[in-house]
C-alpha positions as CSV (number, residue, x, y, z in Angstrom):
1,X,25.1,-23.8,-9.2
2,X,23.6,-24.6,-6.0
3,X,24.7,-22.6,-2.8
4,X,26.0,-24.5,0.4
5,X,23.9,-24.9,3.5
6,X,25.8,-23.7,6.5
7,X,24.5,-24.2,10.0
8,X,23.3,-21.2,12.0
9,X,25.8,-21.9,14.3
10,X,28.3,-21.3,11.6
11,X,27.0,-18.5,10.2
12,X,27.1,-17.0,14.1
13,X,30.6,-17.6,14.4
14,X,31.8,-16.2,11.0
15,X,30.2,-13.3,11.6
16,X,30.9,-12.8,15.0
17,X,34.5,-12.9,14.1
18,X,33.9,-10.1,11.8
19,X,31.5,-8.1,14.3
20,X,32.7,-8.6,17.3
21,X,36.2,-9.7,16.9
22,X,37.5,-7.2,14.5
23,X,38.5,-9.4,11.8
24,X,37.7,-7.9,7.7
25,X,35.7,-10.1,5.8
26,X,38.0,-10.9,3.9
27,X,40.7,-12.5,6.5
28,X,37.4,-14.2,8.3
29,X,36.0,-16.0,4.4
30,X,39.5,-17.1,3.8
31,X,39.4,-18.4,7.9
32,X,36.4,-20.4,7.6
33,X,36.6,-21.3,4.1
34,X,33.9,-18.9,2.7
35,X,33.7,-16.5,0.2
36,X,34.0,-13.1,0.8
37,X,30.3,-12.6,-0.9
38,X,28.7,-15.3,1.4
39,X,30.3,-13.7,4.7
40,X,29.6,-10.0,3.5
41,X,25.9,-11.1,3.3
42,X,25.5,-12.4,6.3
43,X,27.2,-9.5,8.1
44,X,24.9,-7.4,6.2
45,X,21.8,-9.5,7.7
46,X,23.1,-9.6,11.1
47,X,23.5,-5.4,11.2
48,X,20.3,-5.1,10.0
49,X,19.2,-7.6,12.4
50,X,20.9,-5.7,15.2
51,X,19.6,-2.7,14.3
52,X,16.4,-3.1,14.1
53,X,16.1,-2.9,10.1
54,X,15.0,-6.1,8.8
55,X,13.7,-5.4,5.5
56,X,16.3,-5.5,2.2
57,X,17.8,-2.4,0.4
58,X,15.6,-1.1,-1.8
59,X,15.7,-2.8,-5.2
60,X,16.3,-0.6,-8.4
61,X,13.0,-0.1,-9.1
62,X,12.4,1.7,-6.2
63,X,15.0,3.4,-6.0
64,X,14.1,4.8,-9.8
65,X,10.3,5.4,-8.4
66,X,11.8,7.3,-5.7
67,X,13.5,9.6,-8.2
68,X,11.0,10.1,-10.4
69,X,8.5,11.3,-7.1
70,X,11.5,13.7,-5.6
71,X,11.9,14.6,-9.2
72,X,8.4,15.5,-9.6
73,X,7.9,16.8,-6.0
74,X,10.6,19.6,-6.6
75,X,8.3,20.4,-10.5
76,X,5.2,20.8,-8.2
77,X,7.1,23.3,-5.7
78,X,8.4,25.4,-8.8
79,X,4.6,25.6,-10.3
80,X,3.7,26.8,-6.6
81,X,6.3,29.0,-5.9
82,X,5.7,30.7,-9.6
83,X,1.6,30.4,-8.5
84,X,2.4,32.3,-5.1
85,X,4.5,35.3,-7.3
86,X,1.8,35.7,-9.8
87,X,-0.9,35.8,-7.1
88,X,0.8,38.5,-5.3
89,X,1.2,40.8,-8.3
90,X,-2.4,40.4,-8.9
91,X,-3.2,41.5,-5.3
92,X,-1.1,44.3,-5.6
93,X,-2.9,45.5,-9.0
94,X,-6.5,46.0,-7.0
């Protein structure tokens, strides 16, 4: 199914009625004769945009490596804190 094309100056005004005008997605998709997904994503952009943060959420992969390293991170601090413990008592023995 192939997507519309809307001009920029469309997309500007949709979500500037949702930004700056105060109106839910929801009231400004069924305004401009757009679906809720379509305006949500450009609103999405255009904070982004405004914010400074260009680059998409992270995609499920990532957000599985991320995880797995936190995961892992928190294994290695165990080992080191359990290292530290066993080091003292051997420096109390001598």
């Amino acid at each position: 199914m192939a997507g519309k094309n809307y001009s920029e100056e469309f997309k500007k005004e949709v979500v500037k009625a949702v930004l700056d005008e105060r109106s839910t997605i929801g009231q400004a998709a069924k305004d401009f004769g757009v679906s809720r997904e379509t305006v949500r994503n450009w609103v999405t952009k255009e904070k982004r945009r405004r914010s400074g943060n260009t680059e998409p959420a992270r995609d499920a992969a990532e957000r599985a490596r991320v995880r797995e390293m936190e995961r892992r991170i928190a294994e290695l601090e165990q080992e080191n804190a359990f290292l530290k413990k066993c080091a003292a008592f051997f420096a109390r023995e001598r």
